[in-house]
C-alpha positions as CSV (number, residue, x, y, z in Angstrom):
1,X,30.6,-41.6,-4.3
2,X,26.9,-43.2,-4.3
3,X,24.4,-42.3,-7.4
4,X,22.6,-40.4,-5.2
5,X,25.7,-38.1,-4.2
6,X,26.6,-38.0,-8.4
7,X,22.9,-36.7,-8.5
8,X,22.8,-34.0,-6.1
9,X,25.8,-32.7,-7.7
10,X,24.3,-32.6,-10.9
11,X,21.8,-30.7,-10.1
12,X,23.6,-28.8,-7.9
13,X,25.9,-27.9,-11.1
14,X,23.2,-27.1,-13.5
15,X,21.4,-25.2,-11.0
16,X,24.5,-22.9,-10.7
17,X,25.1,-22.6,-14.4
18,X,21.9,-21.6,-14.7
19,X,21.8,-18.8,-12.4
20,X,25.2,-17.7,-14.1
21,X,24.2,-18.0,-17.8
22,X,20.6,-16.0,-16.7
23,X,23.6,-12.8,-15.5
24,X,25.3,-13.2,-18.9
25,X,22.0,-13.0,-20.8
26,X,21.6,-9.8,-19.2
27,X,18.4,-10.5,-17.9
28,X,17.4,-8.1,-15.0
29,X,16.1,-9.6,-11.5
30,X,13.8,-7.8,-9.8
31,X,12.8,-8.7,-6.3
32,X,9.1,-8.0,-5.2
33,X,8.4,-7.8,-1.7
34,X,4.7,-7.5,-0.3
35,X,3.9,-6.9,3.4
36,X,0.0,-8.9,3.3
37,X,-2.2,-10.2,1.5
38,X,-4.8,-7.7,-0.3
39,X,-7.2,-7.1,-3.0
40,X,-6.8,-3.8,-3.1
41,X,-3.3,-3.4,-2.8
42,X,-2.9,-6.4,-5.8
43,X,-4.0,-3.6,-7.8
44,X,-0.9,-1.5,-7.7
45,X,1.6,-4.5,-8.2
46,X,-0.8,-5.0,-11.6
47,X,0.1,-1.7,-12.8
48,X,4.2,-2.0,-12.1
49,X,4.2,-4.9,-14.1
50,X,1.8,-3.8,-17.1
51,X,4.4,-0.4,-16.9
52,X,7.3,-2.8,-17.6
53,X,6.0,-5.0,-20.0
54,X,5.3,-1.8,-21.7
55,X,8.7,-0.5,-21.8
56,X,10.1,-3.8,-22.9
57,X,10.4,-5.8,-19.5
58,X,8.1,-8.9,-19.5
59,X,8.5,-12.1,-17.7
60,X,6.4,-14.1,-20.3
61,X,9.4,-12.4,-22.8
62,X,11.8,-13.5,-20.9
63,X,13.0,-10.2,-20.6
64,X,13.1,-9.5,-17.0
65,X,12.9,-12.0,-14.4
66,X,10.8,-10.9,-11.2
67,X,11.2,-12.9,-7.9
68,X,7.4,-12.0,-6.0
69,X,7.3,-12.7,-2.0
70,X,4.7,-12.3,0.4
71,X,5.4,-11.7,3.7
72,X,1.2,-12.9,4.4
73,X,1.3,-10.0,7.3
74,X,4.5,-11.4,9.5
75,X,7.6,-8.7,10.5
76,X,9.7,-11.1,10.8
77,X,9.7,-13.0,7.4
78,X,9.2,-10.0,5.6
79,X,12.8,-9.2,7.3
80,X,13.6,-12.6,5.9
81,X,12.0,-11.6,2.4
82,X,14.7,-8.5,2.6
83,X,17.7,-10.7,3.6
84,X,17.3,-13.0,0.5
85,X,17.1,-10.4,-2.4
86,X,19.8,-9.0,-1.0
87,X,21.4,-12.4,-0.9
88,X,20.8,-13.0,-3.9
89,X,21.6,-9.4,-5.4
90,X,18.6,-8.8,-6.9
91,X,19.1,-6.0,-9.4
92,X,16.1,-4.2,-8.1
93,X,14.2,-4.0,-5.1
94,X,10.4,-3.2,-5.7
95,X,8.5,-2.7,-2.3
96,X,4.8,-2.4,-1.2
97,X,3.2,-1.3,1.1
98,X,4.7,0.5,3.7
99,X,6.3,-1.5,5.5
100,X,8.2,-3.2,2.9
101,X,9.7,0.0,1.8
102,X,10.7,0.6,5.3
103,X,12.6,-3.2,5.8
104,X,14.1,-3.0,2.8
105,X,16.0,0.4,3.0
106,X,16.4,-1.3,6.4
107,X,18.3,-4.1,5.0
108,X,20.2,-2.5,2.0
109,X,22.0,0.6,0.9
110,X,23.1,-0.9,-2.2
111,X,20.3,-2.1,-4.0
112,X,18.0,0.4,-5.5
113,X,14.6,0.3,-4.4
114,X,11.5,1.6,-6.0
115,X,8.6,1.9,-3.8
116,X,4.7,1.6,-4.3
117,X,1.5,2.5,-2.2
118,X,3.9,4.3,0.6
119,X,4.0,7.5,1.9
120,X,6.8,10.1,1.7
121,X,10.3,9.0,3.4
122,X,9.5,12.2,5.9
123,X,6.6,10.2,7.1
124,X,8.3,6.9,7.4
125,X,10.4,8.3,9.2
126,X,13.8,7.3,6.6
127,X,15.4,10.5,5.8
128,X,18.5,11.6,8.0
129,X,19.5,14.9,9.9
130,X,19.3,17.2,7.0
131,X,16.0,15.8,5.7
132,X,17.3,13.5,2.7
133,X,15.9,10.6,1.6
134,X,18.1,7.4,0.9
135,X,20.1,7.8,-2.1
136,X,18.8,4.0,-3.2
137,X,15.5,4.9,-2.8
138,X,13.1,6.4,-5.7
139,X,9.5,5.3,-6.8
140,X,6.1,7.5,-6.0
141,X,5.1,8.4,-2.6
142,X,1.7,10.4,-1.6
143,X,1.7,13.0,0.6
144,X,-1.0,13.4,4.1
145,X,-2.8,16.4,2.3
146,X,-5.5,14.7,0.1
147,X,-7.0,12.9,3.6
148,X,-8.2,16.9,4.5
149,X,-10.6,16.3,1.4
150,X,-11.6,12.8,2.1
151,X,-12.4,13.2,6.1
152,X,-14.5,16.5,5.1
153,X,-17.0,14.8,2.8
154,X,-18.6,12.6,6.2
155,X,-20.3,16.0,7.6
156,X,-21.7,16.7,4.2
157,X,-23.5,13.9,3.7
158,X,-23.9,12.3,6.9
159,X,-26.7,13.1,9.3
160,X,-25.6,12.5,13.0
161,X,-27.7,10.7,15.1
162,X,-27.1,12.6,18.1
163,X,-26.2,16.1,19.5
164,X,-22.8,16.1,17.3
165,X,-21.1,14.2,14.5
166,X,-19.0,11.2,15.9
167,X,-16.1,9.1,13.5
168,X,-14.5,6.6,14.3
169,X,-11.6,5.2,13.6
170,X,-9.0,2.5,14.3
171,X,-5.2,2.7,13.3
172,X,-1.6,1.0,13.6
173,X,0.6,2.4,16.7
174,X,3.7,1.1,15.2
175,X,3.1,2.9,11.7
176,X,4.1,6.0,11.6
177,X,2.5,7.6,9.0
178,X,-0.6,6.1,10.3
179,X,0.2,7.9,13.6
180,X,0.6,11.2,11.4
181,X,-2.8,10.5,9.7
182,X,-4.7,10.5,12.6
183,X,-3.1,13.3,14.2
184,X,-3.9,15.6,11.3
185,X,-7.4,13.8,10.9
186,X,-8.1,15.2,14.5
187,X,-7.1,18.7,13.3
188,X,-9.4,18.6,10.6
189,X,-12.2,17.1,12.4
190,X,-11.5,19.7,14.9
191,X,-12.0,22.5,12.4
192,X,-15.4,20.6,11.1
193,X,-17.2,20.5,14.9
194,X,-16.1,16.4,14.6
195,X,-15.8,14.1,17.2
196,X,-13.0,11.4,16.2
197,X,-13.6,8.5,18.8
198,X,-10.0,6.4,17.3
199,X,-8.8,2.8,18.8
200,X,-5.3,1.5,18.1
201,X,-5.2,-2.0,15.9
202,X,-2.4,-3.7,15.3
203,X,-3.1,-6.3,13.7
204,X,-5.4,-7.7,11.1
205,X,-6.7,-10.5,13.4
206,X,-8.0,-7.9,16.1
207,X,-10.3,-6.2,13.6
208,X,-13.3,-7.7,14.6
209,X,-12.7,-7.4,18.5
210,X,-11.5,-3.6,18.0
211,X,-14.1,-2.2,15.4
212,X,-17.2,-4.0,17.5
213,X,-15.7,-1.7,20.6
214,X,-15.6,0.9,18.5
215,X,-19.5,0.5,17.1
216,X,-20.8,0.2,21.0
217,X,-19.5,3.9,21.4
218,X,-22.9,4.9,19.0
219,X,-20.3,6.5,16.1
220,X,-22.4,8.3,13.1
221,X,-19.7,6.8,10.9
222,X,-16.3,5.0,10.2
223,X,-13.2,6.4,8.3
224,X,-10.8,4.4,6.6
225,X,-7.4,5.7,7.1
226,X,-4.3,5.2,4.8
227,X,-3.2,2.3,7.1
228,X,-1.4,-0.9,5.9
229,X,-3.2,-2.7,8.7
230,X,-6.6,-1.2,7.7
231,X,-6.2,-2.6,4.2
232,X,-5.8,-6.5,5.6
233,X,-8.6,-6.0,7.7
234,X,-11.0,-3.8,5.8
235,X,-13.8,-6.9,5.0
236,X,-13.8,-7.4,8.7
237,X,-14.0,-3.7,9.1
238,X,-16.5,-3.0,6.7
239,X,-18.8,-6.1,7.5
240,X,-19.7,-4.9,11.1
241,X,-20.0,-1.6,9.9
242,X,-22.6,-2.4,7.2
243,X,-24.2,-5.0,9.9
244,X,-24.5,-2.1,12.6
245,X,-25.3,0.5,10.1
246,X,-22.6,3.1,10.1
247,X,-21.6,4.1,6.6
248,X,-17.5,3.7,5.8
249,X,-15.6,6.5,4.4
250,X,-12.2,6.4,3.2
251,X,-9.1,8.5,1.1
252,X,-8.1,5.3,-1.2
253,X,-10.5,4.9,-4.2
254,X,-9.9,0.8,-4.0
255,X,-11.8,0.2,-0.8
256,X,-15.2,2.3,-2.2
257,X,-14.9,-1.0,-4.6
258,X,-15.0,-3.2,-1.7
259,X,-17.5,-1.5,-0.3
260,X,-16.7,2.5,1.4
261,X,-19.1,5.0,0.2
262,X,-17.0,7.8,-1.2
263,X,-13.0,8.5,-1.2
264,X,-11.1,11.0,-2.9
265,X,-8.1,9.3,-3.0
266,X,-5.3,7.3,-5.2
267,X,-5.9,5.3,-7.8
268,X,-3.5,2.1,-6.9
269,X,-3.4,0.5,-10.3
270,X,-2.1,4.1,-12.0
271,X,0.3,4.2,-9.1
272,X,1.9,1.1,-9.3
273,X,2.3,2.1,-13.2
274,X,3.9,5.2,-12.1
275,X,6.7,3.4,-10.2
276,X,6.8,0.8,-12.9
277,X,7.7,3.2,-15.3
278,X,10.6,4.7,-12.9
279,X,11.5,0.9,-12.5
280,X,12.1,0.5,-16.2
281,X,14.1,3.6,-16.5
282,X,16.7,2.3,-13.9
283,X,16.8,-1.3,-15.4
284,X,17.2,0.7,-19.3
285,X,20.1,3.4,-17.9
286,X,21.5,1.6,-14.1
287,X,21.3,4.8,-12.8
288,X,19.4,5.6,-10.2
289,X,20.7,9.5,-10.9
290,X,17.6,11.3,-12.2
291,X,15.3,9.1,-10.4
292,X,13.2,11.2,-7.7
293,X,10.8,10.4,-5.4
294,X,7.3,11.6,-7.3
295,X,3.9,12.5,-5.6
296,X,1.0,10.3,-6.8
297,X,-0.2,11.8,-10.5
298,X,-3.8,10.3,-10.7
299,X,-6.2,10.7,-7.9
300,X,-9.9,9.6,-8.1
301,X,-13.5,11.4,-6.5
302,X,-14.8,7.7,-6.4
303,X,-18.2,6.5,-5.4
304,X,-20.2,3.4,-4.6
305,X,-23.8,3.7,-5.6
306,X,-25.3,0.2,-3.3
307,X,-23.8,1.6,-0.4
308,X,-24.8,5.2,-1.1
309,X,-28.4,3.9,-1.9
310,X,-28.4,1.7,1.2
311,X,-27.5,5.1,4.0
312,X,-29.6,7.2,1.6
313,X,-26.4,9.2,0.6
314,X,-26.3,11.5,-2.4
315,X,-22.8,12.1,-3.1
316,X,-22.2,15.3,-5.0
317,X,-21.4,15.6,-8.8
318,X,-17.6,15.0,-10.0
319,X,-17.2,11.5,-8.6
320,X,-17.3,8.6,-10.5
321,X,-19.4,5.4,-9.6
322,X,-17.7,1.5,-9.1
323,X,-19.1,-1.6,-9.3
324,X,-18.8,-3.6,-6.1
């Protein structure tokens, strides 16, 4: 056998033993799977991790050991993503956005997973014939009801520029919760004497193409919906907005930060702690018995005072101003 052979097999040897002597520690692995790239939704992966290290799980302690992928926007490796912590038999699977959640219940019925920034399994579309989630799935979901409170601020404090108030929007086809947003969007907007004018988008690299089409129709506004692909593209978004003057609105409090007047909406840091606390109860007990699926606890009447100031807005009292 050449050196090179007797070298490979080292390694090969201590790589093994070390993945064996890291089970006999005890060390929990937790794999965590991202859809795309995103300021915003960084946030929430910030607060899982802070929520274990609280509770005694820290990498830097060597106390957990968590295995982060990024699927950078593309179905098929996040699918890949899904296939190798289940290859490797992660302990736990922690999944954001949407779309993760949905791959990896997808691609496992044996490995808990605790979800992040998704929406209830009813709007994902994952429970079964009698309405029940997956037994390995727990973590914090958030409902369609908050978006009612969001959408109404726009004819508040938005002056049309024409007969009638106009919104537009764009959203994913192939999410379905994103579907089930705009559909009760309409509803609402219906009730309001609101014209939604909505395009479909779906993907990041169409934003600009899809939102200038949207700007020609003469819209008084735009409205940010809970949409994984609105997240990736919401510079490009915002950008032509601010360029053809039509204020942004959204329901998640991280995008008035980047640049959306006014949200009502979830706070993503507080509800990636939320499903980082129900993380560390699994790894502390192994049972995923007790775990439910919670509703988002902190919600946030958010504000941002340069974009206000620049559409001469004056957003009511109870919302709290962020720094762009």
């Amino acid at each position: 056998m050449s050196i090179r052979k007797n070298a490979v097999l080292l390694l090969t040897i201590l790589f093994l033993f070390a993945c064996g002597s890291a089970k006999k520690d005890g060390v929990p692995s937790i794999g965590f799977m991202d859809a795309f790239e995103d300021a915003t939704i960084a946030q929430a992966r910030a607060g899982f991790t802070d929520a274990l290290k609280k509770n005694g799980f820290s990498e830097d302690a060597g106390t957990v050991k968590i295995i982060y992928r990024n699927a950078q926007g593309d179905i098929p490796t996040l699918t890949q993503i899904a296939s190798y912590f289940v290859s490797e038999k992660v302990d736990l699977i922690a999944t954001c956005p949407t779309l993760s959640t949905i791959t990896a219940v997808q691609k496992t019925r044996g490995i808990p997973v605790c979800m992040i920034v998704s929406p209830t399994p009813q709007l994902m579309k994952l429970t079964d014939a009698s309405g029940s989630a997956p037994d390995n799935l727990f973590g914090t979901a958030e409902e369609l009801a908050y978006i009612d409170t969001s959408f109404s601020l726009i004819p508040k404090l938005v002056k049309p520029k024409g007969a009638g108030m106009v919104v537009g929007m764009v959203y994913n086809q192939s999410e379905p919760q994103s579907v089930d947003a705009l559909n009760r969007i309409k509803a609402v907007a219906a009730g309001l004497n609101v014209t939604v004018e909505a395009l479909p988008l779906n993907n990041s690299a169409e934003a600009q193409l899809i939102t200038k089409r949207l700007l020609s129709g003469k819209i008084d506004a735009f409205f940010a919906n809970p949409d994984n692909t609105v997240f990736s593209a919401f510079d490009t978004i915002f950008k032509n907005c601010d360029e053809a003057g039509v204020p942004v609105f959204t329901s998640e409090a991280g995008l008035v930060q980047r640049g959306a007047v006014a949200a009502f909406g979830a706070d993503l840091y507080q509800w990636g702690y939320q499903s980082g606390e129900q993380a560390a109860k699994y790894l502390k007990t192994r049972k995923i018995d007790g775990l439910a699926i919670e509703m988002v606890k902190v919600r946030k009447r958010v504000f941002n005072a340069v974009s206000a100031k620049k559409f001469g807005i004056t957003v009511p009292d109870g919302f709290e101003e962020v720094k762009r």
